[in-house]
C-alpha positions in Angstrom: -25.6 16.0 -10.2 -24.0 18.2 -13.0 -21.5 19.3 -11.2 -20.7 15.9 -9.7 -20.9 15.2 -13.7 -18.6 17.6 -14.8 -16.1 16.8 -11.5 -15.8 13.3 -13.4 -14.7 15.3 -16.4 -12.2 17.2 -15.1 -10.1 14.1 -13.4 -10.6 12.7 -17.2 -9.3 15.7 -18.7 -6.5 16.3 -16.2 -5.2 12.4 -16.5 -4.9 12.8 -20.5 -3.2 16.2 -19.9 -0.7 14.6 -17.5 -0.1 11.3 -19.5 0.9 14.1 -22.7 3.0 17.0 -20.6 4.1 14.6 -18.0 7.0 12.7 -19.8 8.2 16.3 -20.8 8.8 17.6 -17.7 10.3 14.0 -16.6 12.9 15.2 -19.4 13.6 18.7 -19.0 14.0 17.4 -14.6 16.4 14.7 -15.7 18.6 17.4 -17.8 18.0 20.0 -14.9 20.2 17.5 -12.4 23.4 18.6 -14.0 25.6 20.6 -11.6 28.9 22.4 -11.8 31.0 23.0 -8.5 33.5 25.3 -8.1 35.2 27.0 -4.7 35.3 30.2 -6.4 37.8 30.2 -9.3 36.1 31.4 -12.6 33.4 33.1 -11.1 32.8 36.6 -10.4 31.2 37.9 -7.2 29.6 40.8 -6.7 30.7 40.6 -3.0 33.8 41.4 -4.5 33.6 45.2 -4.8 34.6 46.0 -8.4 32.0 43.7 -10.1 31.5 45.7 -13.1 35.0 46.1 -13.6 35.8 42.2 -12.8 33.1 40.7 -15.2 36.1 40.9 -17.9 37.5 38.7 -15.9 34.8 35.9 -16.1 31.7 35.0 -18.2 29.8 34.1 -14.9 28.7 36.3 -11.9 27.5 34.9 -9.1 25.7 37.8 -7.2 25.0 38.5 -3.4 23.7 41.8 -4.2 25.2 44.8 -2.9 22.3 47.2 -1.4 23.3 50.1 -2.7 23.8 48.3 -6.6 20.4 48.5 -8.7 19.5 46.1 -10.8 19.3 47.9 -14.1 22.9 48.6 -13.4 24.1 45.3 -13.7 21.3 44.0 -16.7 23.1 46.3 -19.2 26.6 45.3 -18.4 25.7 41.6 -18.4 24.0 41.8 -21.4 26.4 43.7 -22.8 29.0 41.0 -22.2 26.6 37.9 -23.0 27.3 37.3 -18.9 25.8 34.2 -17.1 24.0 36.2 -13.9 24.0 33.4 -10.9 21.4 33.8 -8.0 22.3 32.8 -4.8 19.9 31.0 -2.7 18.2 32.9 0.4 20.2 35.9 0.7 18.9 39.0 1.4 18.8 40.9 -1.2 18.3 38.1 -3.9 14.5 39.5 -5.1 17.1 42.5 -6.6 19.2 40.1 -8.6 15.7 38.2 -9.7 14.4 41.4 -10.8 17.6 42.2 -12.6 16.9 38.6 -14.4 13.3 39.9 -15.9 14.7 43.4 -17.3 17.6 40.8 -19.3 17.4 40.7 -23.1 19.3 37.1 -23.0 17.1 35.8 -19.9 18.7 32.0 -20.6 22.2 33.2 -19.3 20.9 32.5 -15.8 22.0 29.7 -13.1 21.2 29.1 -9.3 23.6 28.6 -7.0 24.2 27.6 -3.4 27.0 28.7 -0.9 27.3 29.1 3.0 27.7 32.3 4.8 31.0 33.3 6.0 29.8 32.3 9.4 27.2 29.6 8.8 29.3 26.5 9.1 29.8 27.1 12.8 26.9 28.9 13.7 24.7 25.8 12.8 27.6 23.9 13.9 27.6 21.8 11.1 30.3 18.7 10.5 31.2 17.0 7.7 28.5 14.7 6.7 25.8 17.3 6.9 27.4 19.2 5.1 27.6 16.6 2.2 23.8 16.4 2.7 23.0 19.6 2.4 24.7 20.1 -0.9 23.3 16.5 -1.9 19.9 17.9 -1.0 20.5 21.4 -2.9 20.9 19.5 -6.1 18.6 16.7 -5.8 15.8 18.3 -4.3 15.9 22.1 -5.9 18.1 21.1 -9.2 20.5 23.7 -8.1 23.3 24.3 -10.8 26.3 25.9 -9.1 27.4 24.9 -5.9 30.4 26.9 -4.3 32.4 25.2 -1.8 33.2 28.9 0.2 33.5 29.6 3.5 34.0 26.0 4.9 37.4 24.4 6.0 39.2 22.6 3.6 38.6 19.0 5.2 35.2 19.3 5.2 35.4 20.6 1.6 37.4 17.7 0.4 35.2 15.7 2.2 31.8 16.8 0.1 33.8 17.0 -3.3 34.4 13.7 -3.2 31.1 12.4 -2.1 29.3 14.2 -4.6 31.7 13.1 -7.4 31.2 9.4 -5.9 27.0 9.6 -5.6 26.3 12.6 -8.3 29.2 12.3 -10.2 27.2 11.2 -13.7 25.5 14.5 -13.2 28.5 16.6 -12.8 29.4 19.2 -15.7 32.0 21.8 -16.0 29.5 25.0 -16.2 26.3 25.8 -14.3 23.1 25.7 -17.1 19.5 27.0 -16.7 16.6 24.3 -16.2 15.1 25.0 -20.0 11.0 24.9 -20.3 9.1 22.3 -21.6 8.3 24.0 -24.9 4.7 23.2 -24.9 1.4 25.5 -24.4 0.8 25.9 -20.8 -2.9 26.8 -21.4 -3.9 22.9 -21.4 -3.2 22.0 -18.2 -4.5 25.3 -16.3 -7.7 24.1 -17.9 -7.9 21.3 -15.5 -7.9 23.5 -12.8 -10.4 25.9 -14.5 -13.1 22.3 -15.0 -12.4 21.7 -11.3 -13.3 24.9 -9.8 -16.1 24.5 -12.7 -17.2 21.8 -11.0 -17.5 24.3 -7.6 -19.3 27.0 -8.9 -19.7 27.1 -13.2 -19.1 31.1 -12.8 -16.1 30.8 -10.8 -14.0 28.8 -13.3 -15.5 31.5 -16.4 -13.6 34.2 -14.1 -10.7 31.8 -13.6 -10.0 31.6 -17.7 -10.8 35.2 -18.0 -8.7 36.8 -15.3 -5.9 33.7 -16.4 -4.9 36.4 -19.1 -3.9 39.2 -16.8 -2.5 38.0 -14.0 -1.5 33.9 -15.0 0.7 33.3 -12.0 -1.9 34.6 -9.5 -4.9 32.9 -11.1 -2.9 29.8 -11.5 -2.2 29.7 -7.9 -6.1 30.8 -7.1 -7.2 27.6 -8.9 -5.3 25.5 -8.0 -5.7 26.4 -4.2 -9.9 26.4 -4.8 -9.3 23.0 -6.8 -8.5 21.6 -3.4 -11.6 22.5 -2.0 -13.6 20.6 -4.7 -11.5 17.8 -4.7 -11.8 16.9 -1.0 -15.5 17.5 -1.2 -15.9 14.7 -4.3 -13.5 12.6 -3.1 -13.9 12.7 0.8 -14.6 8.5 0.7 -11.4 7.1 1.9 -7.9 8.2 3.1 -6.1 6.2 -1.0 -8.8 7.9 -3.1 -7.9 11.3 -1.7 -4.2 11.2 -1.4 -4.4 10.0 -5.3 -6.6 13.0 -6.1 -4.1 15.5 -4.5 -1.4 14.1 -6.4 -2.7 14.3 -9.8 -3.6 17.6 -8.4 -0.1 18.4 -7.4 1.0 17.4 -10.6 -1.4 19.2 -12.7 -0.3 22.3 -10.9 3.3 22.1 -11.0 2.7 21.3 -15.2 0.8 24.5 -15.3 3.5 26.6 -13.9 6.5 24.7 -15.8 7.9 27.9 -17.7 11.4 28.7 -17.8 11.0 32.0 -14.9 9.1 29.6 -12.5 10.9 26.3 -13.1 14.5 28.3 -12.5 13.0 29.9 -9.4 12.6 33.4 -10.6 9.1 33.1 -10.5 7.5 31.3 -7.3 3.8 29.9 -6.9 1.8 32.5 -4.8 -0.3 31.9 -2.1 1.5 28.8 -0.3 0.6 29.9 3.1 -2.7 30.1 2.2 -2.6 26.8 0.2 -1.4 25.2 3.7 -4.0 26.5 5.7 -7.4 27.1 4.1 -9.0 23.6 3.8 -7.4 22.6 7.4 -8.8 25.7 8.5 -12.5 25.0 6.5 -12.8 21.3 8.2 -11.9 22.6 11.5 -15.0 25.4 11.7 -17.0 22.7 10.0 -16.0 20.0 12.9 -16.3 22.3 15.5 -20.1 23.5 14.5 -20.8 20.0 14.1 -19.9 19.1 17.2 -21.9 21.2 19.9 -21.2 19.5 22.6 -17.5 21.3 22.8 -18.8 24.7 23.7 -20.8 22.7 26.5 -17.3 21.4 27.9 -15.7 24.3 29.3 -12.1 22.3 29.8 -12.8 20.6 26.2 -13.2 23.6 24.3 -10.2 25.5 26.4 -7.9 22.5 25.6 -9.1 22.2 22.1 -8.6 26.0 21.4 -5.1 25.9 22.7 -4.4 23.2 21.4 -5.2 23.7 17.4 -4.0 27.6 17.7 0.0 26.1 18.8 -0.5 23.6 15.6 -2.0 25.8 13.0 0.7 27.9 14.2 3.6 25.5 14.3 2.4 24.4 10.8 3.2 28.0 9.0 6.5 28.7 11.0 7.5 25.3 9.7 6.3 25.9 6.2 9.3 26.9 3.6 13.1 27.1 3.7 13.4 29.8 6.8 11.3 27.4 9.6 13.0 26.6 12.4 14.7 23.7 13.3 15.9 22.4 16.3 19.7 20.6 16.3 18.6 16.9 17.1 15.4 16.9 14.4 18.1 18.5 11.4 20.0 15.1 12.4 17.3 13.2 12.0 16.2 14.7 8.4 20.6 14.3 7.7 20.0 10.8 8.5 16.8 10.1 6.5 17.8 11.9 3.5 20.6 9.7 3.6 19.1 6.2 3.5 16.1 7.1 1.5 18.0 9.8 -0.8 14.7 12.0 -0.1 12.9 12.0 3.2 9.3 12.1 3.4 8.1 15.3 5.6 7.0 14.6 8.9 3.7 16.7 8.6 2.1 13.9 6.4 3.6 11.1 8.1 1.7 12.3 11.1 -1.1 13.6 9.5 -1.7 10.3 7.4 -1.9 8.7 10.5 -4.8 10.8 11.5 -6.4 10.7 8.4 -6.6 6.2 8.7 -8.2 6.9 11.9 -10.8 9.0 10.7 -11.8 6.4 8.3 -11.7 3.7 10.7 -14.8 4.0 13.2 -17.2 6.9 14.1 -15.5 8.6 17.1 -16.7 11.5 18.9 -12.8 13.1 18.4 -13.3 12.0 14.0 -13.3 16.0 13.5 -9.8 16.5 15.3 -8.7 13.4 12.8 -10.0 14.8 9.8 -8.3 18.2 10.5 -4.7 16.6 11.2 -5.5 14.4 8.1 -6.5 17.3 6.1 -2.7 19.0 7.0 -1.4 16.2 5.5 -3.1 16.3 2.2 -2.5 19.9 2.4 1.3 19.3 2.7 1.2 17.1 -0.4 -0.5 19.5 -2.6 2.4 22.1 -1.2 5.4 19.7 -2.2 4.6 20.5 -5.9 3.9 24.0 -5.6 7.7 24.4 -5.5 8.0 24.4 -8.9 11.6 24.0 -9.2 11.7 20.5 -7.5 11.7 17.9 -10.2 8.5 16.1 -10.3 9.9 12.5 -10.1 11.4 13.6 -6.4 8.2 15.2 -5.5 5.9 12.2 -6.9 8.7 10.0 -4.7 8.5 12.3 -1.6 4.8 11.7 -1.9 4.3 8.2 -2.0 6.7 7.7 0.5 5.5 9.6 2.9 1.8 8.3 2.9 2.8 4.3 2.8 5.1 5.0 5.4 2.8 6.4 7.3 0.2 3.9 6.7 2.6 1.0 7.7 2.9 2.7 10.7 -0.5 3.3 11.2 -1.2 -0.6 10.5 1.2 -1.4 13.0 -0.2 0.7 15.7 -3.9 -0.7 15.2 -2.9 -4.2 15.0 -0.9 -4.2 18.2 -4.1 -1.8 19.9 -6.1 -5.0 19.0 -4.2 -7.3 20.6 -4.0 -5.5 23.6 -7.5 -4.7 23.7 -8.1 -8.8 22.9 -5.5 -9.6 25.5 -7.4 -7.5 28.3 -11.0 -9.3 27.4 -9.4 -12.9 27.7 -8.4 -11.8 31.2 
């Protein structure tokens, strides 16, 4: 009963914490949006193979890093040269240039930006309208600030500069700037994730604040992922009540974590694999124990074992930027993205599904809902762990993908009903 009590407390606490730090992140999102492109004039590459020698040619380096350059190298000429250092978005060796980013005295002269591999455009065998997405997406979705039109024929590159100046041109600026932090004590809303794991066990959140101080990126990530666990256990009463509550959990997260390393990507939320998997993975041991009658079912249990080993599977390859994705489905997302500016991800449109049907009737298969429903919720606590993504997309992303998928799910009952009524009249 006191912990239920001090559950209670925590959403209190966390929905006064958001309505305060909420509107400042809004802010520093809506600035973040401005982007600057360029097809390589003014900018500095350390592709190129004189970079040291080039940056008195430019302010700003956009770096690819060289494997045999070290980081420490290139801090104390940039510095030296008050020199913008731009990271380039999954590339190989971009955890050097990050780490070149934390040993810089002037840490704000930092942008992200995105450009195509020499070979990309035809490998993925892009055209000109994905193309336009993809930047679209870069910007919108991941607040990029630089985007280089390289390594892409000139139609197709006339083609996206004059999208973007059509759709994003209000947000265009002539130089690439850093997404600037809130300016506010971050301590406040971590403690919402302390009074929910509190709430769990009263020792584990005392650890929480105390190890918060050594390691604040781990812990923060620990808490939030335990806070999902106590979350679904006092809010497991129907399918609104616990989307809302992994929200405002989402939210509370992504506030805790909104410092100038994590919200320009040098820093990134730890543990999101786990975050996927853990409470899927808790309801499905908990559904299967409960439900004896599987191991009695030699077929069942065979079936069922396959079965949940190719999702959980299919779920992590999936998860983050270098999943797999097959031609037709990236035209489907081009598509989507396009009408609805951001596209809902298909693991909670299909999970939401599940999750209505588990709240619908008792059902011998209600376990095998719950776990695709809890995937779902899962995947909505993981679309704010990338902190980077402004939180008005993220909150949109959200909310459109659960009342999609519940219109969907409406429709699919209503018309089972009628074909069930339909087959008693006959």
């Amino acid at each position: 009963m006191i912990k239920r009590k001090l559950f209670y407390l925590a959403l209190i606490y966390t929905a006064i914490i958001i309505g305060i730090y909420l509107p400042y992140r809004w802010k520093s999102d809506l600035e973040a949006l401005e982007f600057a492109i360029s097809d390589g004039d003014g900018y500095v590459f350390a592709e190129d193979k004189d970079v040291l020698e080039n940056l008195k040619k430019s302010s700003y380096v956009v770096v690819d890093f060289p494997e045999a350059f070290q980081p420490y190298d290139l801090t104390y000429y940039l510095d030296k040269t008050f020199s913008y250092l731009g990271y380039v978005e999954f590339r190989k060796f971009g955890e050097r240039v990050l780490e070149a980013e934390k040993m810089r005295k002037y840490k704000e002269l930092f942008f992200r930006a995105h450009i195509l591999k020499e070979d990309e455009y035809e490998k993925l065998r892009l055209d000109k309208f994905s193309l336009y997405i993809r930047f679209r997406r870069a910007v919108i979705e991941r607040s990029i600030d630089l985007l280089v039109l390289k390594n892409i024929p000139d139609d197709a590159k006339k083609y996206v500069e004059n999208h973007l100046k059509k759709d994003l041109g209000w947000l265009m600026v002539r130089r690439p700037q850093p997404h600037n932090d809130l300016g506010l004590p971050l301590i406040p809303p971590f403690l919402s994730l302390v009074l929910l794991n509190a709430s769990l066990s009263p020792i584990l959140g005392i650890l929480l604040f105390a190890f918060y101080f050594i390691s604040r990126n781990l812990v923060t990530s620990a808490a939030s992922i335990m806070a999902m666990i106590a979350i679904y256990k006092y809010t497991r009463k129907n399918p609104f009540l616990l989307f809302l509550s992994f929200l405002t959990l989402g939210i509370i997260t992504t506030l805790s974590l909104s410092d100038f390393y994590h919200l320009n990507q040098v820093e990134v939320y730890r543990g999101v694999k786990i975050s996927l998997v853990l409470l899927p993975l808790l309801i499905l041991i908990k559904g299967i124990l409960n439900n004896n009658w599987i191991f009695k079912e030699r077929k069942v249990f065979l079936s069922l074992t396959g079965i949940f080993i190719v999702v959980i599977a299919y779920y992590i390859l999936r998860s983050g930027n270098s999943g797999f994705v097959l031609g037709i489905e990236r035209k489907i997302r081009d598509y989507l993205d396009y009408v609805l500016v951001v596209r809902p991800r298909f693991k909670e449109l299909f999970g939401y599904i599940f999750l209505f049907m588990f709240f619908r009737k008792e059902s011998r298969w209600n376990f095998v809902y719950e776990f695709f429903g809890s995937i779902a919720l899962a995947t909505t606590f993981n679309t704010f762990t990338h902190i980077k993504a402004p939180v008005f997309v993220s909150i949109y992303r959200s909310l459109l993908g659960f009342f999609i998928a519940f219109f969907v799910y409406k429709i699919v009952d209503v018309t089972m009903k009628k074909g069930f009524d339909g087959r008693e009249e006959m």
